[in-house]
N, C-alpha and C positions, 0 to 999 in steps of 0.2 A: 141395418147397416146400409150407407150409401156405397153407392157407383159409382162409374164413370161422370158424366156432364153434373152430377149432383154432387157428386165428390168434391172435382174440380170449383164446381161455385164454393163448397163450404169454407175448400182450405188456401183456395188464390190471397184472401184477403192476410192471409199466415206467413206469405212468404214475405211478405216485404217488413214485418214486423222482424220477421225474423234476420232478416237483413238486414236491420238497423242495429240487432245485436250484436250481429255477426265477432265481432272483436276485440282483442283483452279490456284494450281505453276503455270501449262501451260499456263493457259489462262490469268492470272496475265503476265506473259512473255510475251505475243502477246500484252498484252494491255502497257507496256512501252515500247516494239518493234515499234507500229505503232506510236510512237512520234520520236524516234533517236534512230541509233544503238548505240550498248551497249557493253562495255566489259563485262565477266564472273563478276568480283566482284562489278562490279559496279551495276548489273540485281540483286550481291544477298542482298548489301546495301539498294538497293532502296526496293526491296522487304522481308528485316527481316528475311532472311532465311540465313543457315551455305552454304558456297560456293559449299561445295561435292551435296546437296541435288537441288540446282541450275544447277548444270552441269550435274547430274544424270538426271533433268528434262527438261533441253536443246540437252542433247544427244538424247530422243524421241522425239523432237520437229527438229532437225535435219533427224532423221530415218524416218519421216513421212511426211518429205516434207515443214513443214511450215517455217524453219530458214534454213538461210546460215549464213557461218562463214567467215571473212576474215580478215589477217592478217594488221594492220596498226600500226607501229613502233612497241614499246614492246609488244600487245595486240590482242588479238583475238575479233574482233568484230562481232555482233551477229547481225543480218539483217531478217527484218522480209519480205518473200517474199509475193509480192502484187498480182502475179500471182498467187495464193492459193487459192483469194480473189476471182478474177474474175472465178477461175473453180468453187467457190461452185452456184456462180451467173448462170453460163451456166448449171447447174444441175437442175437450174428449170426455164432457156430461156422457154418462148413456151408455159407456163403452165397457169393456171387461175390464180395462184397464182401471175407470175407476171405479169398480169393484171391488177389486185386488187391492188399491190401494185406502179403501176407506175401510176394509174388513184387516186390514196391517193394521191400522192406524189403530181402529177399535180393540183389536188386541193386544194389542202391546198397552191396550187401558183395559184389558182385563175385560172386557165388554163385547159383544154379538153381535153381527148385520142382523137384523129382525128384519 
């Protein structure tokens, strides 16, 4: 288990991540990101929001790590990165917690921590 100054380094790089989610738009974005990438107006179509308000809340989902953008024919497509995913996973490798949750997991499949 970490401490103090060792803590502090693991989880600083956590808060700004987490700040990027911080909010409905964003998290509404991650949640039609992890189906298919998206162009800008097609992210603010599906989710009922004016395009500026979509891009203002793509541009901190960008700044904080969780979207890439890349260019395919006319359109800037919006890519939700799965590495994001796996570092919040490794922020609590180790812990009780997933413990708890991988001996849930295996049971509810009929199966054992060994």
């Amino acid at each position: 288990m970490l401490t103090g100054i060792r803590l502090k380094e693991k989880t600083k790089p956590y808060a700004k991540r987490i700040e990027g989610i911080a909010h409905p738009i964003r998290l509404s974005i991650l949640y039609l990101l992890a189906f298919k990438d998206f162009p800008l107006h097609e992210i603010a179509e599906n989710l009922d929001y004016p395009q500026n308000l979509v891009s203002h809340h793509i541009s901190t989902l960008l700044s904080s790590g969780w979207v890439e953008k890349k260019k395919w024919r006319r359109y800037m497509y919006y890519h939700l990165k799965t590495r994001m995913l796996f570092d919040w996973y490794r922020l609590f490798a180790g812990t009780p917690l997933e413990k708890e949750v991988i001996s849930k997991k295996l049971a509810s499949k009929g199966q054992s921590v060994g």
